[in-house]
ROTI-740617 format. One record per residue: residue number from 1; x, y, z of N, C-alpha, C, O, CB in turn. Coordinates in steps of 0.2 Angstrom, whole numbers. Atoms other than C-alpha are relative to their C-alpha. Glycine has a CB too. Example, Ala and Ser with C-alpha at 12.3 -4.5 7.8 and 13.67 -1.06 7.14 Angstrom:
<atoms>
     i      nx      ny      nz     cax     cay     caz      cx      cy      cz      ox      oy      oz     cbx     cby     cbz
     1       4      -6       0      62     -22      39       4       6       0       9       5       3      -5       0       6
     2      -4      -6      -1      68      -5      36      -4       5       3      -1      11       4       2       2      -7
</atoms>
This chain:
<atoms>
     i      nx      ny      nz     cax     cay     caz      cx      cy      cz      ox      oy      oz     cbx     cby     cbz
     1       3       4       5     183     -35    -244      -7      -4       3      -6      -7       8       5      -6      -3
     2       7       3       0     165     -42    -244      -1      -7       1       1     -10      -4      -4       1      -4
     3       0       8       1     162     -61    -239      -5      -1      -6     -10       1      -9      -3      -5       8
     4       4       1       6     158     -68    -253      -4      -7       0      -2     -13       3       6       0      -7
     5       6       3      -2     141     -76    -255       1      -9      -4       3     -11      -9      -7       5      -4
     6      -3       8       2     143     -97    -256      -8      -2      -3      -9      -7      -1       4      -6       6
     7       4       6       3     127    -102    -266       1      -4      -6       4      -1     -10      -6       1      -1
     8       3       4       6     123    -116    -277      -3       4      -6      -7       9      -5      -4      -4       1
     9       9      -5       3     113    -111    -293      -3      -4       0      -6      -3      -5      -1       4      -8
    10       7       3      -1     101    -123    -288      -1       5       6      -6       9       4       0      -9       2
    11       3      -2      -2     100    -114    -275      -1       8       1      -5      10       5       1      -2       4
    12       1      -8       5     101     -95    -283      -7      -2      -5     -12       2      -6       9       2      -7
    13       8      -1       4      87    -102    -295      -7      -1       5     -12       2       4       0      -7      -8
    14       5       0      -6      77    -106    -279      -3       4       2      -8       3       5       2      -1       4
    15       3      -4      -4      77     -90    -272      -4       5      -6      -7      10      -5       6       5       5
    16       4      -5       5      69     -83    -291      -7      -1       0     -10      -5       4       2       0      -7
    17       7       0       0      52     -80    -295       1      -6      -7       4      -7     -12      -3       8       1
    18      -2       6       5      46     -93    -304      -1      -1      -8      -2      -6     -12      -4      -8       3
    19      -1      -4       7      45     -84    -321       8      -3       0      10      -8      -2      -1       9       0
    20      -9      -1       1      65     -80    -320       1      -7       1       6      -8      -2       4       5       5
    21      -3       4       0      68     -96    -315       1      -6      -5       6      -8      -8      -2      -1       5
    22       1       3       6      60    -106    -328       3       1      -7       5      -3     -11      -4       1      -1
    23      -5       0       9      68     -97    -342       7       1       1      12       0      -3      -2       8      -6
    24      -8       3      -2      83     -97    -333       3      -7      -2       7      -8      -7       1      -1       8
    25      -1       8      -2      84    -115    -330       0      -3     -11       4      -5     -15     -10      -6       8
    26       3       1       9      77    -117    -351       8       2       0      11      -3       2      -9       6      -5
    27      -4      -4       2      93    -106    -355       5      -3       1       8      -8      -2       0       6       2
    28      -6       3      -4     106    -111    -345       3      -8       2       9     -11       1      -2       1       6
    29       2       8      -2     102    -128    -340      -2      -5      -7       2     -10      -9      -7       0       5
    30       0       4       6      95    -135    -355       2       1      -7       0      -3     -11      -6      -2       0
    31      -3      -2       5     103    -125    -368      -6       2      -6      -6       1     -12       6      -7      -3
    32       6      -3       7      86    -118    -377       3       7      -3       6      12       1      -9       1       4
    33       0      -9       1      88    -103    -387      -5       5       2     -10       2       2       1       0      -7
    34       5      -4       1      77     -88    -385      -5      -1      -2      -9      -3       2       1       4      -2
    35       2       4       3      67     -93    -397      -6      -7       2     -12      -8       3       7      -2      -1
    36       3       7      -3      64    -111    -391      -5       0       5     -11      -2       6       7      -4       4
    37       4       0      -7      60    -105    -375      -7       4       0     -12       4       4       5       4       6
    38       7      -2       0      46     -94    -382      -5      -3      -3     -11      -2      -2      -1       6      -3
    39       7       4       5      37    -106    -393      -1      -5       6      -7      -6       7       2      -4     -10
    40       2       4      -6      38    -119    -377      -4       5       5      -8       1       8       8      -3       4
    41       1      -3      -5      32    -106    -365      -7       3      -2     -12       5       2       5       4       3
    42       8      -3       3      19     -98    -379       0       7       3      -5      10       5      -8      -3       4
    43      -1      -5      -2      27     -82    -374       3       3      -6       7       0     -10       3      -1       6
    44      -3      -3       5      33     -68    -385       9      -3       0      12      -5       5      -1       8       1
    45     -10       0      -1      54     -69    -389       2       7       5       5       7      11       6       1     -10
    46      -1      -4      -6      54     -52    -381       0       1       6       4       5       9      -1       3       0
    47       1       4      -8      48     -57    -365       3      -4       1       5      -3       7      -6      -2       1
    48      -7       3      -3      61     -70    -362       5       2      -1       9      -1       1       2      -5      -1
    49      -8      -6       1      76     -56    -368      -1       1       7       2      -2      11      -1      10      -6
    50       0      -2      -5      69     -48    -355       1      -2       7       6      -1      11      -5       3      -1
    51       0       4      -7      67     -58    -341       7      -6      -1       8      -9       4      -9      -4       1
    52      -6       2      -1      85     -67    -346       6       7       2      11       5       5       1      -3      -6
    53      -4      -4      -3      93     -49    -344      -1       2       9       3       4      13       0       6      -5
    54      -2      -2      -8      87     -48    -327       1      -6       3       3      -5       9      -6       4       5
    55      -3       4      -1      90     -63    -323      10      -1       1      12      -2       7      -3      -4      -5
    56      -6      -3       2     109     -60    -330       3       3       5       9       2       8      -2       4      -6
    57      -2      -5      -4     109     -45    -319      -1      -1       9       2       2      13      -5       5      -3
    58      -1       3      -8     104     -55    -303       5      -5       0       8      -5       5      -7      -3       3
    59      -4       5       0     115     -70    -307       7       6       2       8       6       8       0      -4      -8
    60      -3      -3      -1     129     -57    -309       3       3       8       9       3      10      -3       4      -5
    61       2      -4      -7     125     -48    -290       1      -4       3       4      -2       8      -6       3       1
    62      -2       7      -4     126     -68    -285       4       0       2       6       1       7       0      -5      -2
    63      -7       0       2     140     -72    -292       5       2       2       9      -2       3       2       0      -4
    64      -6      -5       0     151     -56    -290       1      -1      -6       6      -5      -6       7      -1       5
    65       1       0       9     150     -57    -312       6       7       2       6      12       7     -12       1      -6
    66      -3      -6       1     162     -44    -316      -8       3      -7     -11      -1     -10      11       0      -3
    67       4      -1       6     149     -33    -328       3       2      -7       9       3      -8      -4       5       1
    68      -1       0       9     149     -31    -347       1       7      -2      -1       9      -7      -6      -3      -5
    69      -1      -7       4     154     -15    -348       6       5      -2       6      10      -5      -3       5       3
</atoms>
């Protein structure tokens, strides 16, 4: 079995770039919807789908997330 990795998500949102981080932290952290986070950011909604599913998909990798499939 693999040691399994001990961060924080302060310090998981740390190691992101600071795109992913931002609409992370919006999402997660302050409970914005999609939505929210695009008209705050002046960014399409599809462009924060996106960059929450890889977000998602690195949290996941973090974590040890079992996946959604």
């Amino acid at each position: 079995m693999s040691e399994a990795k001990n961060l924080t998500l302060r310090e998981f949102l740390a190691t992101l770039p600071e795109e992913e981080r931002v609409v992370l932290t919006l999402h997660f952290v302050k409970r914005l919807s999609t939505a929210d986070i695009a008209t705050k950011l002046g960014v399409p909604e599809r462009a924060v789908s996106a960059v929450l599913a890889s977000g998602r998909a690195r949290m996941s990798a973090a974590f040890n997330f079992p996946s959604d499939s």
